[in-house]
N, C-alpha and C positions, 0 to 999 in steps of 0.2 A: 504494500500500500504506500503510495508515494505519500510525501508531506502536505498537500495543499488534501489530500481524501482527509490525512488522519486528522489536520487540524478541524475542516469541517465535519468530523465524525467529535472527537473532542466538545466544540461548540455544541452541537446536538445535542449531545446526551449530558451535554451540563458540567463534564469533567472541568472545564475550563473557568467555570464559576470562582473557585478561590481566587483566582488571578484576574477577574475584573474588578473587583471593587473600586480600584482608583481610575477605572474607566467603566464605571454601568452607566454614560451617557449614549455610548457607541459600544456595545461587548463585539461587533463584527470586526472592529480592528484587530485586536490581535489574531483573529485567523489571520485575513488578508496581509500583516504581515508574514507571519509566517508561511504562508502562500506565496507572498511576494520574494521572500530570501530563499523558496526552492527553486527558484527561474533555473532551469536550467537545459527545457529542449523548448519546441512550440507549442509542443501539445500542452504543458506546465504553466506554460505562459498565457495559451487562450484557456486555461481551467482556473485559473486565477481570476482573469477578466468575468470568467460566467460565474466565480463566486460571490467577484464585488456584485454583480448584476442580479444576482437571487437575494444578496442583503439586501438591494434598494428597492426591495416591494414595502419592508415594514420599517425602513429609515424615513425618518423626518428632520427637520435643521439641520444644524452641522455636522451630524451626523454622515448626514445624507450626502453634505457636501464630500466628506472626508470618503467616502463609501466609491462615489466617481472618479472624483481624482484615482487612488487604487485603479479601478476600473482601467482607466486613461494611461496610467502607469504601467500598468501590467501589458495592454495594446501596444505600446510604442516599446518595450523591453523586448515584445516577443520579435522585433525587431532583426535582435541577438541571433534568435534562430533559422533554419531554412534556406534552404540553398534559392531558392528566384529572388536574385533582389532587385526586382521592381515590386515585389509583395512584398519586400522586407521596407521597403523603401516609404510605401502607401502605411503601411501599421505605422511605421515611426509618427509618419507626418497628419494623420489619421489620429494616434493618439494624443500627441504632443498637440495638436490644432485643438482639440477638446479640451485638452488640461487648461489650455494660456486663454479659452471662454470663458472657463470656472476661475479663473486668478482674474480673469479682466472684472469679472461680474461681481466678488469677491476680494477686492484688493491686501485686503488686509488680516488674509489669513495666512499665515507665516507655512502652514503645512501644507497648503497648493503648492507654494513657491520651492519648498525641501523637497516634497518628492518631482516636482519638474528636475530639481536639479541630479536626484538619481537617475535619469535618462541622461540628459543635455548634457551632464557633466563626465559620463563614461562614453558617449558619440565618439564616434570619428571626429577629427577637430574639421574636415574639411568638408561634412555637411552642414556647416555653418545654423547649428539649431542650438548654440552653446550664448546668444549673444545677451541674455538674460543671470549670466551665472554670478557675477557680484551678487546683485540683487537678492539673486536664490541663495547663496552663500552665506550672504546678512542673515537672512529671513533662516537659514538652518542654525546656523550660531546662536541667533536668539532662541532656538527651540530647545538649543543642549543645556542652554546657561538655564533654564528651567525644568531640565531633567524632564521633557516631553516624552520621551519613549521608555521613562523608567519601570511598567507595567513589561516590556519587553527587550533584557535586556540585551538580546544575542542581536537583534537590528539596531537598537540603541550605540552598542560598538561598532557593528558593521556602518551606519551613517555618519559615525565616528571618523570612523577612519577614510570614509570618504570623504568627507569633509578638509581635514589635513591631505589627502591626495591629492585633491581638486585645486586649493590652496600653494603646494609645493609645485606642482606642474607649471602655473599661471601666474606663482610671482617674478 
């Protein structure tokens, strides 16, 4: 059973309760992260995209927002995968064109802005989809310095350290 089945079998049956408290606004996050840090072929990548998309039946507010973005995020990663790339090329831009409606519509939500920059910030530099990444960089900084992902902390590290990657590449 791969990690995006077990986390949404997890979720289901409640096992994952302990570990929302400091998030029972949204309990669908932490699958969808977890979903999101198995990225690792396309099929993982559109089974993530259909997870965010089965949470946003019973999401509401920011929730709902945080719920798309994933969604958005998981689209443009699966980017990553598959050999056609003019289909890899369409998810990217596909995804990424959704994410920067929800940030334009949304200005001031710092977690649109951090995971655009988990796409944009590991791109190819010469698909030119990176030109947002200060911003996004700000907007991730400000999320660690408040321990944002502290409910999850194996993505917590790993944004971590994208973060300082992103940083040492670009200065």
């Amino acid at each position: 059973m791969g990690p995006l089945r077990c986390a949404a079998l997890l979720l289901w049956t409640g096992l994952f309760s302990p570990l929302l408290s400091a998030q029972t606004d949204c309990p669908a996050i932490l699958a969808l992260r977890t979903a999101y840090l198995g990225h690792s072929t396309l099929e993982q990548a559109m089974e993530s995209k259909a997870l965010a998309e089965s949470f946003l039946a019973d999401a509401t507010g920011e929730c709902a927002l945080h719920i798309q973005a994933h969604r958005w995020v998981s689209l443009a990663r699966s980017a990553d995968f598959g050999l056609n790339p003019a289909g890899k090329l369409s998810r990217l831009n596909e995804g990424l064109g959704q994410l920067d409606d929800l940030i334009d519509q949304h200005p001031d939500l710092d977690i649109l802005k951090a995971l655009r920059l988990t796409v944009t910030g590991t791109a190819p530099r010469f698909l030119s989809v990176d030109e947002h990444w200060k911003t996004d960089l700000a907007a991730l900084r400000r999320l660690l310095v408040v321990d944002h992902w502290a409910e999850s902390p194996k993505f917590s590290a790993w944004i971590s350290d994208l973060a300082e990657q992103i940083e040492s590449e670009r200065s």
